[in-house]
Structure formats: structure tokens, C-alpha cells
C-alpha positions as CSV (number, residue, x, y, z in Angstrom):
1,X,13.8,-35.3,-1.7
2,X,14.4,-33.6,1.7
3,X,14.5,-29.7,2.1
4,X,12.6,-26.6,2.7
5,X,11.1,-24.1,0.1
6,X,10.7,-20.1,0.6
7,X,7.4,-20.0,-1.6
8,X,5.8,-16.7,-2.6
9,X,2.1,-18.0,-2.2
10,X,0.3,-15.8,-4.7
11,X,-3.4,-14.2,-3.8
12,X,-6.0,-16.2,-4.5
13,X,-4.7,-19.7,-3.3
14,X,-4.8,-21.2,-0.2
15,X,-2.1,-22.6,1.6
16,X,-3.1,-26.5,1.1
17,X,-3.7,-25.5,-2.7
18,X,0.2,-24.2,-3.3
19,X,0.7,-27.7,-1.1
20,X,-1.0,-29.9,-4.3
21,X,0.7,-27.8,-6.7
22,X,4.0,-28.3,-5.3
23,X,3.6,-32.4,-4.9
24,X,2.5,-32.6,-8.8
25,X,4.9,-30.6,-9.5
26,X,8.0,-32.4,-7.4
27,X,6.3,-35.6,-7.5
28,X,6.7,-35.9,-3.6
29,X,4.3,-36.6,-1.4
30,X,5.6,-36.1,2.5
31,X,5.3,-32.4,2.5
32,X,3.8,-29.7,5.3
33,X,3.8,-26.0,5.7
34,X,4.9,-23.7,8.2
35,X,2.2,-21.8,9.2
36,X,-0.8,-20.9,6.8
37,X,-1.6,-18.2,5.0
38,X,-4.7,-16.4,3.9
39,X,-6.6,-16.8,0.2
40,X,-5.9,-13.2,-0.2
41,X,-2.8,-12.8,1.1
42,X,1.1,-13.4,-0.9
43,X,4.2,-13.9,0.3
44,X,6.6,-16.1,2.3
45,X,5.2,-20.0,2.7
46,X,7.3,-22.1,4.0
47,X,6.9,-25.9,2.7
48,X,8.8,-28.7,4.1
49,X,9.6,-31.6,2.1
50,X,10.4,-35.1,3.2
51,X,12.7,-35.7,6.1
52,X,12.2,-31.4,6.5
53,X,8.5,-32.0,8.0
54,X,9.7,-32.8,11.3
55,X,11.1,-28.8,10.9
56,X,7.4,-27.5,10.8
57,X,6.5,-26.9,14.2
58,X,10.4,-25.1,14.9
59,X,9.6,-23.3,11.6
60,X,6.1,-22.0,12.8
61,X,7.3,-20.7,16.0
62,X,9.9,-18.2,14.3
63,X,8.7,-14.7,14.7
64,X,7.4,-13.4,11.4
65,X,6.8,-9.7,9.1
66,X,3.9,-8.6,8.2
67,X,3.2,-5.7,5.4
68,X,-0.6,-5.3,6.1
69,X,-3.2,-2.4,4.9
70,X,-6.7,-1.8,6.7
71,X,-9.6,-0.7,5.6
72,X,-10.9,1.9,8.2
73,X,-14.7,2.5,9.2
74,X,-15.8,-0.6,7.9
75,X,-16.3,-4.3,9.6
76,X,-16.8,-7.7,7.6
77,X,-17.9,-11.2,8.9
78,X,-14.4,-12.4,7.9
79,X,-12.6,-9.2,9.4
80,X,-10.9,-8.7,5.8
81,X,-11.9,-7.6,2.3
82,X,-13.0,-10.7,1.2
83,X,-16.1,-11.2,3.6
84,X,-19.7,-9.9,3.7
85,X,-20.2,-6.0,5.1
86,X,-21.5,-5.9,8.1
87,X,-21.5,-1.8,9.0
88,X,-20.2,1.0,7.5
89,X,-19.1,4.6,9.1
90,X,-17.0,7.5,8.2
91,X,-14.0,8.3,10.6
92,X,-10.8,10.4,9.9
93,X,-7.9,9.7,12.5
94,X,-4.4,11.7,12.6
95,X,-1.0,10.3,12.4
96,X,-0.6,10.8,15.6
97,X,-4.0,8.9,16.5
98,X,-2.9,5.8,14.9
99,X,0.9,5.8,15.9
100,X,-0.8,6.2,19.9
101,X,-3.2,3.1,18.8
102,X,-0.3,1.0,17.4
103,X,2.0,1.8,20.4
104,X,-0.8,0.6,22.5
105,X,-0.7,-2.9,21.1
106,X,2.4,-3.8,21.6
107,X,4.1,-6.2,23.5
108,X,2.8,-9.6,25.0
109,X,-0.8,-10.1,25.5
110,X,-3.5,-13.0,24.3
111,X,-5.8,-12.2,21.0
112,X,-9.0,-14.7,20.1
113,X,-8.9,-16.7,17.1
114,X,-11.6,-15.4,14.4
115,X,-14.1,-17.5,13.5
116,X,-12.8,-17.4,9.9
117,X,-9.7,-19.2,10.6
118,X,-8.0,-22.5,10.4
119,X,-7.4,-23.5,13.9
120,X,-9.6,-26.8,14.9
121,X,-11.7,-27.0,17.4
122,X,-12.4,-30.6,18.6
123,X,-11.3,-31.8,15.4
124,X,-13.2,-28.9,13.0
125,X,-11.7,-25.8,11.1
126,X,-13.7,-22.5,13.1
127,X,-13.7,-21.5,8.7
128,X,-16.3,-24.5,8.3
129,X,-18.5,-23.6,11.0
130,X,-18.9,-19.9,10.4
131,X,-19.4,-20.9,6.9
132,X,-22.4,-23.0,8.4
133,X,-23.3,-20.1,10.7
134,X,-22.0,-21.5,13.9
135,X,-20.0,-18.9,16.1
136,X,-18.2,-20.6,19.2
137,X,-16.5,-19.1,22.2
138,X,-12.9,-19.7,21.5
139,X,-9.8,-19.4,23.8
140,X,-7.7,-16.6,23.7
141,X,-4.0,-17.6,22.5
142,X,-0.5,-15.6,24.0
143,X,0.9,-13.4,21.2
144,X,3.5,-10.9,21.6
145,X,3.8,-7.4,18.8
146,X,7.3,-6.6,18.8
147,X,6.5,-3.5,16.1
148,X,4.6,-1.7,14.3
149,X,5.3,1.0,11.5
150,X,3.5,3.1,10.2
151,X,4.3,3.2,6.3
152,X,1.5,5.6,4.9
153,X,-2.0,6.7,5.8
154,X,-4.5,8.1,3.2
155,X,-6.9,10.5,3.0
156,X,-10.4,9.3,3.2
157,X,-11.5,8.3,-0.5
158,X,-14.0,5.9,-2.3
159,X,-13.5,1.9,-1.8
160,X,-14.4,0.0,-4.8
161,X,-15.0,-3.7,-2.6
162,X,-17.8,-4.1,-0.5
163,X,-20.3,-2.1,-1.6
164,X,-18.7,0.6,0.2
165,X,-21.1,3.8,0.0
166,X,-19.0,6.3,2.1
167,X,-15.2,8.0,2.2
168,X,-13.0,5.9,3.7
169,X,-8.9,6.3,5.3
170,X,-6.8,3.1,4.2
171,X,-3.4,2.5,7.1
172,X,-0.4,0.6,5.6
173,X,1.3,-0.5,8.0
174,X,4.5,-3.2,9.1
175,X,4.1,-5.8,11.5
176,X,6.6,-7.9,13.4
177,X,4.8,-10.7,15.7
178,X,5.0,-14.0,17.2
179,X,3.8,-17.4,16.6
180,X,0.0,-17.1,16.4
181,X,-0.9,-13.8,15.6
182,X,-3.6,-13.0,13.9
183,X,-3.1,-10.2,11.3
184,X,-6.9,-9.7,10.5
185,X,-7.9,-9.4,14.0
186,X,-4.9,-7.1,14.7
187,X,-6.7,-5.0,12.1
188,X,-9.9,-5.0,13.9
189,X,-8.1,-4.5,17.4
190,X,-6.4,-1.2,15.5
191,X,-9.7,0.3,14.8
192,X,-11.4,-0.4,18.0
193,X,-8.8,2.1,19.3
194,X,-9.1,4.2,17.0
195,X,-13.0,4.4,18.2
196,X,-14.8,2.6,15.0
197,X,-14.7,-0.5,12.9
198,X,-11.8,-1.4,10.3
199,X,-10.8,-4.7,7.8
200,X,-8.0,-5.8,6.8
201,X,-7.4,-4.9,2.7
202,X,-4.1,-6.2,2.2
203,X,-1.9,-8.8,3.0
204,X,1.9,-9.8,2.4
205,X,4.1,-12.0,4.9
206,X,7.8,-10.3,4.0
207,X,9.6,-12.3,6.5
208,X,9.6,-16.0,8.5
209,X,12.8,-15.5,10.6
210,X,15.8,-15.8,8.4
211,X,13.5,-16.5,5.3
212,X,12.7,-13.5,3.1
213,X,10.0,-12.5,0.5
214,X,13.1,-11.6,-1.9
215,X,14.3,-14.9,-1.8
216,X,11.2,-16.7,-2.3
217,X,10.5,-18.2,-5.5
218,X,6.8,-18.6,-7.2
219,X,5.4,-21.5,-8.4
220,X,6.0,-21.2,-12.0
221,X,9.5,-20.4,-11.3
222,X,9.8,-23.6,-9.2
223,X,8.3,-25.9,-12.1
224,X,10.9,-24.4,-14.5
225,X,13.5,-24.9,-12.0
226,X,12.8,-28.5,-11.5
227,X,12.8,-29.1,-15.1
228,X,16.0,-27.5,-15.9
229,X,17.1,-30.1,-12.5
230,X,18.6,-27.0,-10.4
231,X,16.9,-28.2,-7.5
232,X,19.3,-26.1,-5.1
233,X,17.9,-23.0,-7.0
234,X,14.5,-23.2,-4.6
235,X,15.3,-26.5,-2.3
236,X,17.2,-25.0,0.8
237,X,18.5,-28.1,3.2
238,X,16.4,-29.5,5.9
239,X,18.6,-28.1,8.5
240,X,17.5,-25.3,10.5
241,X,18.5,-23.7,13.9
242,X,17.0,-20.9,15.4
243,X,19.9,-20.2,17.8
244,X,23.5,-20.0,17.6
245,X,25.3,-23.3,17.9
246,X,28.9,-25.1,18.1
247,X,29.3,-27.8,16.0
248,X,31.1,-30.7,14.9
249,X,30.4,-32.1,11.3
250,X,31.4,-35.8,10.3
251,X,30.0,-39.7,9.8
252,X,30.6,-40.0,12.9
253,X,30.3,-44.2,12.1
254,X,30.1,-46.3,15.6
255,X,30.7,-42.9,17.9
256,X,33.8,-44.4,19.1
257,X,37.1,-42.8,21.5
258,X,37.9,-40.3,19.2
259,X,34.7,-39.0,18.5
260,X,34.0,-38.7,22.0
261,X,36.5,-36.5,22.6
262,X,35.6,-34.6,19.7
263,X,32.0,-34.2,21.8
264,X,33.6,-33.0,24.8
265,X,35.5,-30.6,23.4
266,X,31.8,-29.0,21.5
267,X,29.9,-29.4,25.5
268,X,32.8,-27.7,27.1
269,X,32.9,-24.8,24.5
270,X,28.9,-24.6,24.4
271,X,28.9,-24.0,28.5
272,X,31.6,-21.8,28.3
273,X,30.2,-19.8,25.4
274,X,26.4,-19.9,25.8
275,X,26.2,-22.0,22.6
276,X,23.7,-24.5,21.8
277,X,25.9,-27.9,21.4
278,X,24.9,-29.9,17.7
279,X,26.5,-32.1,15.6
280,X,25.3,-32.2,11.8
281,X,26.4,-36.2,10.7
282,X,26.8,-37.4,6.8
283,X,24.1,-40.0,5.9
284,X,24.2,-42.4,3.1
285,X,21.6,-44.4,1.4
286,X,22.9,-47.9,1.1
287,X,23.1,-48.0,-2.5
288,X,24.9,-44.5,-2.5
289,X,27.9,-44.3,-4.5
290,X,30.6,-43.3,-1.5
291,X,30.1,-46.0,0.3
292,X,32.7,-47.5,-2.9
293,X,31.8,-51.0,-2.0
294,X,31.6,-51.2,1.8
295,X,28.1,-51.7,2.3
296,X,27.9,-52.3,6.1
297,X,28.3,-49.7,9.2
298,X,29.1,-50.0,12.6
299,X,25.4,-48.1,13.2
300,X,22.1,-48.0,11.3
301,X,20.9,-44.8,10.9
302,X,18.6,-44.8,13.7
303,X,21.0,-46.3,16.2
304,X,23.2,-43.7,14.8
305,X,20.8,-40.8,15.9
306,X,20.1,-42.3,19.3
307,X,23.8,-42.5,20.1
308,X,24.0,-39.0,19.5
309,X,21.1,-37.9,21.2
310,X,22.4,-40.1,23.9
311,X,26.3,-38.3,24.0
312,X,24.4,-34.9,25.1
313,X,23.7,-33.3,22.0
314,X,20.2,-31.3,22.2
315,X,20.4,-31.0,18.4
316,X,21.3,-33.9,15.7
317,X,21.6,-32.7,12.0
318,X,21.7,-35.7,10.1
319,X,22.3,-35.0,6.3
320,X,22.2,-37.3,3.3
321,X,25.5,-37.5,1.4
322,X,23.8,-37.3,-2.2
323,X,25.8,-36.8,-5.4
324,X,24.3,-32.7,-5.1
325,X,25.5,-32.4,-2.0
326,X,29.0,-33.4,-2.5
327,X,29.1,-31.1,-6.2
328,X,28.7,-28.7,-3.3
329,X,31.5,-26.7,-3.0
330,X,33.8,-26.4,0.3
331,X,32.9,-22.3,1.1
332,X,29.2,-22.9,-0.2
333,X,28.9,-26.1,2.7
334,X,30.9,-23.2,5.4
335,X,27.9,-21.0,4.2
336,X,24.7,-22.1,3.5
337,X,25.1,-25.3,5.9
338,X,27.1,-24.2,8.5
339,X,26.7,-20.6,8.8
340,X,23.1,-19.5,7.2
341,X,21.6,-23.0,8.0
342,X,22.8,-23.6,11.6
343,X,23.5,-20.7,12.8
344,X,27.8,-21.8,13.9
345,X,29.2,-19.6,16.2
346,X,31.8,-22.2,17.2
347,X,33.4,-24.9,15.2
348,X,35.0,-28.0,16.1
349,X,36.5,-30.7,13.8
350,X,39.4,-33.7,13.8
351,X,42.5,-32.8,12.0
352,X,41.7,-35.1,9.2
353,X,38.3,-33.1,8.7
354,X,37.5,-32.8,4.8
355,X,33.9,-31.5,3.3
356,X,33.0,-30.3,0.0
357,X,33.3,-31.3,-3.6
358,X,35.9,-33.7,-3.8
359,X,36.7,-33.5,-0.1
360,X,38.8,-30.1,-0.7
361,X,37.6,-28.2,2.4
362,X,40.0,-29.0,5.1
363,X,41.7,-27.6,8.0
364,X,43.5,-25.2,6.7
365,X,40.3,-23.7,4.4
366,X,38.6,-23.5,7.6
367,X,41.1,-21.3,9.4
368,X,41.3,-18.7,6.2
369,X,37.4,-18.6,6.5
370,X,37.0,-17.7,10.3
371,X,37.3,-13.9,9.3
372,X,35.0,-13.7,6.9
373,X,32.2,-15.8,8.4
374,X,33.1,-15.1,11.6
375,X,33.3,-17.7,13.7
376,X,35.8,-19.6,16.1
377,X,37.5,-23.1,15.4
378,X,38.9,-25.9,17.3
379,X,40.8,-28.3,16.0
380,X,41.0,-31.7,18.5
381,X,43.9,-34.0,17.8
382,X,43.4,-37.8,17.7
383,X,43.6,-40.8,20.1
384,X,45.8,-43.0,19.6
385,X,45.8,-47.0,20.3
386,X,48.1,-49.7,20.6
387,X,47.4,-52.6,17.7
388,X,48.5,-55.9,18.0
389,X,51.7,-55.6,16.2
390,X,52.6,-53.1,19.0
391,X,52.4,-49.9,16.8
392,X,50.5,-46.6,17.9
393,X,47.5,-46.1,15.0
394,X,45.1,-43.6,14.9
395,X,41.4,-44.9,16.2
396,X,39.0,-45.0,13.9
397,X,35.4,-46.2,12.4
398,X,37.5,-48.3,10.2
399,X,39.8,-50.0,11.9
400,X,37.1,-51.0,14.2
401,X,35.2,-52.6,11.3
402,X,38.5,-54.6,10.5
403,X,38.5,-55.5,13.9
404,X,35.2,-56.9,13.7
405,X,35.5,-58.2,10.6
406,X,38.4,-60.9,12.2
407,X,36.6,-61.1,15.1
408,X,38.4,-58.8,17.4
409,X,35.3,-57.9,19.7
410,X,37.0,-56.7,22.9
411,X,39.2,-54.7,20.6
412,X,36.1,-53.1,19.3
413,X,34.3,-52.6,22.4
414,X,37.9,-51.0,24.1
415,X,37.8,-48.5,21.0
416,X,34.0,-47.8,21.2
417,X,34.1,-47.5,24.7
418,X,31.3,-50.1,24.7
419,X,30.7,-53.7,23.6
420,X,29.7,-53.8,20.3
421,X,26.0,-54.4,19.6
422,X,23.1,-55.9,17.2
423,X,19.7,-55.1,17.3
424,X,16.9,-57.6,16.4
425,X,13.2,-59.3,16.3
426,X,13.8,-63.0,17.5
427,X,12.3,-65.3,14.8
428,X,11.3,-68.8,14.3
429,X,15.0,-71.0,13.0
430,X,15.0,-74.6,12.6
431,X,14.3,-75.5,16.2
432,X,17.7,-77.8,16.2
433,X,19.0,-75.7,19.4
434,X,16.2,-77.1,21.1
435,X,16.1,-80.3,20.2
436,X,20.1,-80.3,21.6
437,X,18.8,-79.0,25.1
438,X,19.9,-75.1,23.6
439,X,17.3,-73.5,22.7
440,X,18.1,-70.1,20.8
441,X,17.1,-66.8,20.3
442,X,17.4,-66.0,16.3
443,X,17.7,-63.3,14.2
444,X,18.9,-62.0,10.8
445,X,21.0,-59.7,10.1
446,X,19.8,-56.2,9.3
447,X,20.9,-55.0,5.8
448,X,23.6,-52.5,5.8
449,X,24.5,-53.5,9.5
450,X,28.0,-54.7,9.6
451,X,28.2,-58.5,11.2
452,X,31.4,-59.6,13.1
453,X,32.9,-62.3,12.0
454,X,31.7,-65.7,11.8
455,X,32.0,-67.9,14.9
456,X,30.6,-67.9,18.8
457,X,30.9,-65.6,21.7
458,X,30.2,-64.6,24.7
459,X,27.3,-61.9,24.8
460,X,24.9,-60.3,27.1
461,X,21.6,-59.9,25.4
462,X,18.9,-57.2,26.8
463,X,15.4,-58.9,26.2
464,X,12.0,-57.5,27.9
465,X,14.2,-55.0,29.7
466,X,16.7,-57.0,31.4
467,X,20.1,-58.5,30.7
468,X,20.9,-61.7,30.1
469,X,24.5,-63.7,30.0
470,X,24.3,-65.5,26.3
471,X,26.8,-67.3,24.0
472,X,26.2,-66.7,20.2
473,X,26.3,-68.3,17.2
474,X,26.9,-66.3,14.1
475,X,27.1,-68.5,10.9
476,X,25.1,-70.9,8.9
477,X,25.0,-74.0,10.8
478,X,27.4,-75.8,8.4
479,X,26.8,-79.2,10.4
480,X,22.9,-78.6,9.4
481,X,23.9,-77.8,5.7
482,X,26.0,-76.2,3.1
483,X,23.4,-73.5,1.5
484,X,22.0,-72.5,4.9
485,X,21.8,-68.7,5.3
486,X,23.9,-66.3,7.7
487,X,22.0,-66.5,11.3
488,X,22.8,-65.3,14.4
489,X,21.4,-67.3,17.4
490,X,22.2,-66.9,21.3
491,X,20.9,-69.4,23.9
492,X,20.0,-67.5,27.1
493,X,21.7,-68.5,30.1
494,X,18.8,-69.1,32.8
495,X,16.1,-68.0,30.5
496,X,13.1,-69.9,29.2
497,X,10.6,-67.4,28.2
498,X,8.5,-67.2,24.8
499,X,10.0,-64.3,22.9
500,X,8.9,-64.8,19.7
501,X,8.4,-61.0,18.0
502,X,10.5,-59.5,21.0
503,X,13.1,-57.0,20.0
504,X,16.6,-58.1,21.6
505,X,19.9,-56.6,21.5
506,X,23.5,-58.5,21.7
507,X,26.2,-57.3,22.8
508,X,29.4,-59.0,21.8
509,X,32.5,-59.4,25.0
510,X,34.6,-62.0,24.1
511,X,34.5,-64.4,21.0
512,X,35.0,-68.1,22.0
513,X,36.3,-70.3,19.2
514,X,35.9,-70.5,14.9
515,X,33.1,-71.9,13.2
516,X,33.0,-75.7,12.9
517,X,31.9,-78.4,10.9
518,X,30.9,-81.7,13.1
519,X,30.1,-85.0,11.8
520,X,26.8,-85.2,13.7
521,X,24.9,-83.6,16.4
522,X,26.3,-85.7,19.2
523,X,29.5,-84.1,18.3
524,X,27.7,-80.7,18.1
525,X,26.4,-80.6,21.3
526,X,29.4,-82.0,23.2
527,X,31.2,-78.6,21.5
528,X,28.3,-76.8,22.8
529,X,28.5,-77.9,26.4
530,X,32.3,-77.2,26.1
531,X,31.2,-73.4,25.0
532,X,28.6,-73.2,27.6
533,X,31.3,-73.6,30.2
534,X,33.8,-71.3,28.9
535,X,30.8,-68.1,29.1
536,X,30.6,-69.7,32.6
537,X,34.5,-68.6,32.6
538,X,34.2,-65.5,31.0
539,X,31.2,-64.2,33.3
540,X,33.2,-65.4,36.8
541,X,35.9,-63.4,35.3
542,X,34.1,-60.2,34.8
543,X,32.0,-60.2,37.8
């Protein structure tokens, strides 16, 4: 389960406690929140689940709303309600007294951390030493008040916490601050100029940037959601932008020509337009049921988000293609993905684009949107290629699979606009390369990571961070025996290093000849010289 939650914390939890209650209740355990929140205080939590928790710290930095009340003439060990009184007075201020105090207070400035918070120092909350009776010097931290409203002011009257013995004025006010900010000490700040002492009373976070306290959703109401199954009732996506974006959407599979120019089209636009360039990218699990079959792709996932990261996009969305997310409809993707989620400005897509349930958003539904969600769009046409029969076809992810699945690899590597690659931890094989005077470098195949096919080519292979000219094997040494497994082995040209545990990469140039069957290993490594020197052919050729 991956996504993010608008909780409205109740009083009388604590953040980490609405954090257990959510894992029993979900049954997940890779969860965080966004920024925590008082015992006494309610409102807007924000818990990422799963994949979401690397959204936290983007999450935390939004700026947030605060509906706050102090309690004025009055100062706690905690600076809130809930601590021990420390003094009392009697002090009336005006409107006008507390609308010059608040004014005074805004803007950018740094505020110290009370001693009853949850920031760590040198590893330890500053809560569990001022509950020990410690009070340390702590650094003041930048903070910026962008408002503050006044919503009422009352006239002095009995408090019924804290032993209160005198009349006392309670402010209800709005707050809108950055990352950081400390609503408890703002409270204090507020009556120190104001001339006495004050507490906070009253907490409630309305607002953590686009998330809002009407939106939220209790913790009952989250347990009866997750019974009924209506996940998407509470579980937003874990996609989030703070800024606007332009965007292209797709698999994306292998990043080949036409995506590319796809990409260029979204950095030209996001220059022009002052748009943060992203791509969001459809994930799925290898067991998933749209993969109908085809179990191998031309990138793992994490290859997959490097090569993106790696085209120029500062943000990579990548989203799992689950059977909820493709009941989805096509304007509820446009909205809550595109739009609400990431924040498109700008949108850029093939001409075969198609999202939604049953693939019914398109290029078209796109264009009749632009209005009401107001955005631009682009539509890129595709590159075109020459196959062997002569005939223009369209590029794409899958005909550079069939390619490598009959062992077209400069085919692949002209489309992809690199050579094709496998990544790898060399392993201990049967040792019979070395015993024929070629020792190898073997791996096996990652699952889900398509394999060209079976035979031997010329490769480069990148090994302790240098490249090396290679011929490899991919098969299962049928001259060894019948039931051996798939392998893929390159001997290093001018290499004799222990690599054992190394990570290595292949990149496949050319492909030399079919697998063979030979009636011994004399035979075998005869063929094997006769390989060696055609990669000696193929590298005086390319250098």
C-alpha cells in the first residue's frame, strides 16, 4: 500500500500513537508523518504510507494554518494548558493592542525550540529531558509568519484549568507559518508584547498546503473505510508537487528515440514557461495482470528511474499500475493525478497516449479538458524507423523487445540511442571457461529483466569503473549439458582481476554467431578462438 492520508489527529493522542493505530488498522508497517503534532492539539496529520515516506520531508516543508487560542496573563512550564502554572497576573489588552503585537511578529525571523518539544538534541527528545528537569540552551531555528488574524478576543473571565485564581482575556486567533514554527511559543512571544505572560489553550492545524482539515478523515472513519475496501476514500496517491509542473505520463519501457523526443519537447516548454519539468511513469509489479503474459522489460524499475533522472528530469513520479488505479476513470486521473496531485500546468503526450479505466482517456479527451482544468497540451508525433523489410514503422518499447528477442542488438541500441544493457553480481559458474584458457565473468539473469536472445556477442562490460571490450555467452552451455540453466558469461579482453561479488554491466554491440552444440571441448575452444578474433574485428572497426 503506497499513498498519503489527511488524518484529523483527535486531542489527546500523540502523533506516533495515531501512527500505531493506523499500522493495526491497515496492517502496513512503512509509514511516517509529516510533521507532529501536539497531545492536545486536532487536526490535519499527514501520514505517509509505503513508497509515500520518501514524501515526508517535501511534505513537512509546506507552509501550514493554524486556528490557535491563548490563554493571556498566565505562563506554564510547557507554554500550553496542559503544563504546570508557573505565574499568574491580570492584564486587559485592546484590539488594537493585540492586532499592533501580531503585526509585529510577522515576517521572517528565528524562534527557539521549547523545551517541551520533539526535536532531538544529540540523539534525545528536549520533551524527555524537561520531563527529567534538564533545560538546555537550544539553537534558534529560521521561521517566517506570513499572517495573523485576529478571530475574537474575550473579555477577562474565570479559567477553569490551572488552578487559575484570577480574570483572565482568551485571543483566538489564525496562523499561517512556515516549516518549524512553533505555535506554543508564538503564544508566549504574543504576550511578551503584549507586556505579561500568556499559554496557548487551544490548538487546531486547518491546513498543510493543499491538504485541508475538511478533507481529513478520523480514525474511526478510516477503519470503516478500509473494511468496506474504499481505500481511495482516505488513501490520496503518493505523488505530490509543490510547484507547478509540465509533464509527460507513460511506461516509458527502455527510454528509447521516441521518448526522447517526447522529453525534449517537456525541457523546452519548462524553460520557456517557468515550469518544473516531471515525468509521472506506470509501474507494474511482475505478477500484475497488464503485463498479459510478457513478463520481461527492457528496464528494471530502478534502472528505469535512473534513466529518467539521468534524461534531465528534476522530478520522477513513478506510479504502480494496480487493478484500483486502472478502475480509475479518465477525468478522475486528469484530476486528482495530474492536476490536484502534480500541480500540471503543461501537458505533453504521444499521439497514441491512452489513461484511465480501460484506456479511454486519449488525445482527444485531453483537448476537451484543457478548459476546464486549465492547462496547455502538446501533442509530439512519432519517429519513425526503417525495418528490415524496408517499411517505415513507428519506434517503440516493443518492437525493440522483438528485436532483442531475435537478437537484433545494433537494432536495439540504434532505437535506444544506446547499446542495450544488463546489470549484474559476477558469481561463481562451473569454472570450464577457465579451464579452456577463457575465463568468464558470470551472472544470472535478473527476474523480470528481458534477455536477448540466446547466442554470443560482442560487449563492453563496465567493471570497477572502467570499460572493458568482452564477448558473451548467453545460453546454457549445451556442450556441458542439456538441463543446465540460462547463464550469461563474458570473458574480459585484457583483464585478469578477482571480481567475485563485483557488480558489472554488459552492453551488447554486435551479436556474433547462434548457439552451438560441439562434440567436445577441443571443438569448443577452437569456436571460441574463432569468436575471440571476430570482437578483435568488431573493436578495429569501431575505434
Amino acid at each position: 500500500m503506497d499513498g498519503i492520508i489527511n488524518v484529523n489527529k483527535e486531542a489527546g493522542m500523540t502523533s506516533f500513537d495515531v501512527l500505531r493505530a493506523l499500522k493495526k488498522i491497515l496492517r502496513e508497517k512503512k509509514m511516517g508523518h509529516a510533521g507532529t503534532l501536539d497531545p492536545m492539539a486536532e487536526g490535519v496529520l499527514l501520514v505517509c504510507v509505503g513508497k509515500a515516506t520518501k514524501l515526508v520531508d517535501s511534505l513537512m516543508s509546506e507552509v501550514k494554518v493554524y486556528r490557535a487560542e491563548l490563554l493571556l496573563g498566565v505562563e506554564t512550564d510547557t507554554e500550553d494548558s496542559t503544563g504546570k502554572r508557573l505565574s499568574e497576573e491580570e492584564r486587559y489588552v485592546t484590539k488594537e493592542e493585540v492586532l499592533s503585537a501580531f503585526h509585529s511578529l510577522l515576517g521572517k525571523r528565528e524562534q527557539i525550540p521549547p523545551m517541551y518539544s520533539a526535536k532531538k538534541v544529540e540523539g534525545k527528545r528536549l520533551y524527555s529531558m524537561a520531563r527529567e528537569g534538564i533545560v538546555i540552551e537550544r539553537k534558534p531555528s529560521p521561521i517566517e509568519i506570513f499572517s495573523i488574524e485576529l478571530l475574537s478576543l474575550t473579555e477577562p473571565e474565570p479559567f477553569e484549568g490551572l488552578s487559575c485564581q484570577g480574570r483572565h482575556q482568551r485571543i483566538a486567533f489564525r496562523v499561517k507559518s512556515s516549516k518549524g514554527t512553533y505555535i506554543r511559543t508564538l503564544c508566549t512571544e504574543i504576550g511578551e508584547k503584549l507586556g505579561t505572560k500568556a499559554c496557548m489553550s487551544a490548538l487546531t492545524r486547518e491546513e498543510v498546503g493543499e491538504f485541508h482539515l475538511k478533507e481529513s478523515k478520523t480514525l474511526s472513519e478510516i477503519e470503516r473505510y478500509t473494511k468496506e475496501g474504499a481505500l481511495s476514500s482516505f488513501l490520496k496517491p503518493a505523488l505530490y508537487s509543490k510547484v507547478p509542473t509540465v509533464l509527460t505520463f507513460g511506461k516509458f519501457d527502455g527510454v528509447h528515440l521516441g521518448h526522447q523526443k517526447i522529453f525534449s519537447s517537456v525541457f523546452r516548454i519548462g524553460e520557456e514557461e517557468g515550469l518544473k519539468p516531471a515525468v509521472l511513469s506506470f509501474t507494474m509489479e511482475k505478477e500484475s495482470f497488464f503485463l498479459q503474459g510478457r513478463k520481461e522489460m527492457l528496464s528494471t524499475e530502478d534502472e528505469h528511474f535512473t534513466r529518467l533522472k539521468n534524461a534531465g528530469f528534476r522530478e520522477v513520479y513513478l506510479y504502480p499500475l494496480t487493478m484500483e488505479a486502472a478502475r480509475m476513470s479518465p477525468e478522475d486521473f486528469v484530476r486528482i493525478i495530474l492536476i490536484e496531485a502534480l500541480k500540471v500546468k503543461h501537458l505533453v503526450v504521444g499521439t497514441d497516449c491512452s489513461f484511465g479505466y480501460q484506456g479511454a482517456g486519449n488525445v482527444e479527451f485531453l483537448k476537451n479538458l484543457q478548459g476546464k482544468y486549465d492547462f496547455s497540451l502538446t501533442v509530439v508525433d512519432k519517429v519513425l524507423t526503417t525495418n528490415s523489410a524496408g517499411e517505415e514503422v513507428e519506434i517503440s518499447s516493443s518492437y525493440i523487445r522483438k528485436s532483442l528477442e531475435e537478437g537484433r542488438v545494433e537494432e536495439a541500441a540504434a532505437l535506444l540511442g544506446r547499446p542495450y544493457s544488463i546489470n549484474g553480481t559476477v558469481v561463481h559458474g562451473k569454472a570450464i571457461g577457465r579451464s579452456l584458457s577463457f575465463p568468464t565473468a558470470n551472472i544470472f539473469p535478473r527476474e523480470g529483466k528481458l534477455i536477448p536472445k540466446e547466442g554470443v556477442y560482442y560487449t563492453r562490460v563496465m567493471v570497477l569503473g572502467e570499460e572493458y571490450d568482452a564477448m558473451t555467452n548467453i545460453g546454457r552451455n549445451p556442450s556441458i549439458s542439456a538441463e543446465n540453466p540460462l547463464t550469461i558469461e563474458s570473458h574480459l579482453l585484457n583483464f585478469d582481476k578477482e571480481i567475485y561479488g563485483e557488480k558489472i554491466r554488459i552492453s551488447f554491440l554486435e551479436r556474433i554467431r547462434e548457439q552451438k552444440r560441439f562434440p567436445n571441448l577441443d571443438a569448443l575452444k577452437a569456436q571460441l578462438k574463432e569468436d575471440l578474433l571476430t570482437v578483435e574485428q568488431f573493436r578495429k572497426r569501431r575505434t
